[in-house]
N, C-alpha and C positions, 0 to 999 in steps of 0.2 A: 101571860105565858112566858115563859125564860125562853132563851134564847137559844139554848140545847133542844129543846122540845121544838122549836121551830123549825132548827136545820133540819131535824129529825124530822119532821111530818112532810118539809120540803124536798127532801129525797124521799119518802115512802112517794109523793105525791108524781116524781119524774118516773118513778119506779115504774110505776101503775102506768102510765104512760107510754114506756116500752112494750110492756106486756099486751096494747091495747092494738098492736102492731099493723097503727095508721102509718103508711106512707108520708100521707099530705103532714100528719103532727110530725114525727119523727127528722122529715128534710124540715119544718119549722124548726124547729130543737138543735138540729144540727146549724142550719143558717144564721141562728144569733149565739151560737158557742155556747148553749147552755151547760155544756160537762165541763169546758175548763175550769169555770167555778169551783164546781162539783170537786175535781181534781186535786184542786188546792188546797179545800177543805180538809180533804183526805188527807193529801201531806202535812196541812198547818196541826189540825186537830187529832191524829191517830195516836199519839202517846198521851193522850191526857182523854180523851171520852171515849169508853170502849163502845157504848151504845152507838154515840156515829160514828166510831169507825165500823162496825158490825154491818150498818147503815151503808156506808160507801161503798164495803165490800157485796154486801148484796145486790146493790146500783151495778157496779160494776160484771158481776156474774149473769147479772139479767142483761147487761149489755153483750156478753159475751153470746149466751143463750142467740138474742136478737138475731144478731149477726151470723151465726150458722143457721139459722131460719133462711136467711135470707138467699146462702150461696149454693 
């Protein structure tokens, strides 16, 4: 497996995650900084793979989603 397809399945996988909208996962998620990563990628990778950046954008929107659930 290349390693575009990996980040790629590794954000659909945090995606799916948000969507599944556990408390107990999500403060796990949050408690070891898993979106900084995420974040960076976005910044390192977004002018050269449109698939992940498309990928972090939709991470990012299901984050958005999440969090108006929440307030």
């Amino acid at each position: 497996m290349c390693v575009g397809r990996a980040r790629t399945a590794a954000l659909r996988f945090f995606r799916t995650c948000l969507r599944l909208n556990n408390n107990n996962l999500l403060n796990h998620l949050k408690k070891h900084r898993v979106f900084l990563p995420i974040l960076k990628l976005t910044l390192r990778e977004s002018k050269r793979d449109n698939l992940l950046s498309s990928c972090c954008q939709e991470m990012f929107e299901a984050i958005r989603r999440v969090r108006r659930a929440w307030q």
